[in-house]
FIGU-132617 format. One record per residue: x, y, z of N, C-alpha, C in turn. Coordinates in steps of 0.1 Angstrom, whole numbers, plus 2048, in hexadecimal, padded with zeros to 3 digits. Example, Ala and Ser with C-alpha at 12.3 -4.5 7.8 and 13.67 -1.06 7.14 Angstrom:
8847C784E87B7D384E8847DF84E8807EA8478897F584788180084F
END
This chain:
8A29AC8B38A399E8B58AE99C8C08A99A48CD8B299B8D38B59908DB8BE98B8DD8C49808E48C59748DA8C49798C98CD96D8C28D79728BC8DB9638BC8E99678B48EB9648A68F896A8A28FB96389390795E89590995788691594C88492295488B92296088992F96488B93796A89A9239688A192696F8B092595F8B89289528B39269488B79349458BB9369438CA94793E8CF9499318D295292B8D29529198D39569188E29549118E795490D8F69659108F696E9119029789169079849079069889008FE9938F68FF98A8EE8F79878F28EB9838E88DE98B8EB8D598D8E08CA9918E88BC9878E88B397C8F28B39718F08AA9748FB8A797D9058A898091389B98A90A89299190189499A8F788B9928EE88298A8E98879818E38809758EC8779738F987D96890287197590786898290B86A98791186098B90285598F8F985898F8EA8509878E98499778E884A9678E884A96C8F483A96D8FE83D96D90A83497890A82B98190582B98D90382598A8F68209838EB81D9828E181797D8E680797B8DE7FE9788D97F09698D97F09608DE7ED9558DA7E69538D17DE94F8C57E494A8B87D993F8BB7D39418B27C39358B17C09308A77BD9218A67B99218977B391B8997A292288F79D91F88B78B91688578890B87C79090287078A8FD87678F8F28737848E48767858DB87178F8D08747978CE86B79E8C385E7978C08587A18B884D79D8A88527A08A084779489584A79188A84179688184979E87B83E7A787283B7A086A83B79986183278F86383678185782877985B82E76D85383A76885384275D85084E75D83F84C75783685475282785575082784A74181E84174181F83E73382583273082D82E73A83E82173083681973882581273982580273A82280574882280B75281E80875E81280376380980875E7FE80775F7F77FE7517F27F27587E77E774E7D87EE74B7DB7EE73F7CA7EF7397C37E773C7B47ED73A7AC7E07417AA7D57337A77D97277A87D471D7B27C871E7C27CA7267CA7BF7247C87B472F7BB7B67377B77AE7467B079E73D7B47967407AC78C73A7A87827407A077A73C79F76D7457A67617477AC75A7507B274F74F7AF7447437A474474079973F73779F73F72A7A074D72A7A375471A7B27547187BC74E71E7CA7567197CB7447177D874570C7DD73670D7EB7377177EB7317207F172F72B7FA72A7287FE72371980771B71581572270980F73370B81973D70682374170A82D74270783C74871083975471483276270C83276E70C82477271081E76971E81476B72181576B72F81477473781977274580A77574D8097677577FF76775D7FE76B76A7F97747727F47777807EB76D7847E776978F7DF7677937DB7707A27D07777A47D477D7B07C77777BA7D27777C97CD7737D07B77727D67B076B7DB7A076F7DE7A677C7E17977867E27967907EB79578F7F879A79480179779280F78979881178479381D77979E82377A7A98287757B28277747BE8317727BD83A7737C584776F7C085475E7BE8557587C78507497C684E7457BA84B74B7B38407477A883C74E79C8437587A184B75B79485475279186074D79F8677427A387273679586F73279C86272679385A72778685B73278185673577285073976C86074277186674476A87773276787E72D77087871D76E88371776887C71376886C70F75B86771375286A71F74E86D72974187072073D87C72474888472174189470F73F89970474688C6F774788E6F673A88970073587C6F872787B6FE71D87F70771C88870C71389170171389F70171D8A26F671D8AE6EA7168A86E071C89D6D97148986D570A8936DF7038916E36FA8876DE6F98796E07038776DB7058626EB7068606ED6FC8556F86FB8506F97068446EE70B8406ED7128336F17228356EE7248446F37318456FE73484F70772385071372685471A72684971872083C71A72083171F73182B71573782B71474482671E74B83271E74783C72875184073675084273774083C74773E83774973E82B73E74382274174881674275381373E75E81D74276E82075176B82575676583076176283376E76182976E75A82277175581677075E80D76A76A80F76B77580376676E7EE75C7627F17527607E57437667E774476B7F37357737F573577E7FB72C7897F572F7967FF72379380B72579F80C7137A481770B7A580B6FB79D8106EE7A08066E87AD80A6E47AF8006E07BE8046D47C080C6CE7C581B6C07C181D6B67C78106AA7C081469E7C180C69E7CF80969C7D58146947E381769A7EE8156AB7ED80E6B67F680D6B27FB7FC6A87F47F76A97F97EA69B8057E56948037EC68B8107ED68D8197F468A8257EB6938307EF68A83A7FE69083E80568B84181268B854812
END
């Protein structure tokens, strides 16, 4: 191996004190540390994770319990697929003027309607 070097064939530039500062470096104290570190989540098991059993309906909980804590979580957004969809229903029934199927594509927008599935997608090919 040649042309490398090791720690000890390594010379410091000519008017530094970095042999002052490696013997300091090596003559210091070894710290240590006492605390434990920290724990980035909680461990398998302790509650992280909701059963589906404990999912309920707004319907079903009394909302009027201290020890009942309610989510509500936000509609679903669209996918882009279904935004594709719902933008061109939008703009097919504004050109048209069928309100029923600008309807439907700001109800895909809105994420209360997916894509229908075509007819012809359900026999098998």
């Amino acid at each position: 191996m040649a042309g490398e070097t090791t720690p000890s064939q390594v010379v410091p530039p000519a008017g530094t004190d970095s042999e002052q500062r490696l013997q300091a470096s090596a003559s210091s104290p070894v710290t240590g540390i006492d605390t434990s570190p920290q724990q980035a989540s909680a461990p398998p098991d302790a509650g992280s994770e909701i059963r589906a059993e404990q999912i309920k309906k707004p319907s079903e909980v009394n909302q009027a319990d201290p020890d009942v804590n309610v989510v509500e979580l936000p509609p679903r957004s669209p996918t882009f697929k279904e935004q594709v969809y719902g933008y061109a229903r939008l703009v097919r029934g504004t050109m048209l003027g069928r309100p029923d199927v600008k309807e439907q594509g700001t109800k895909v927008l809105r994420g209360e309607q997916g894509i229908p599935m075509r007819r012809d997608s359900q026999s098998s090919k």
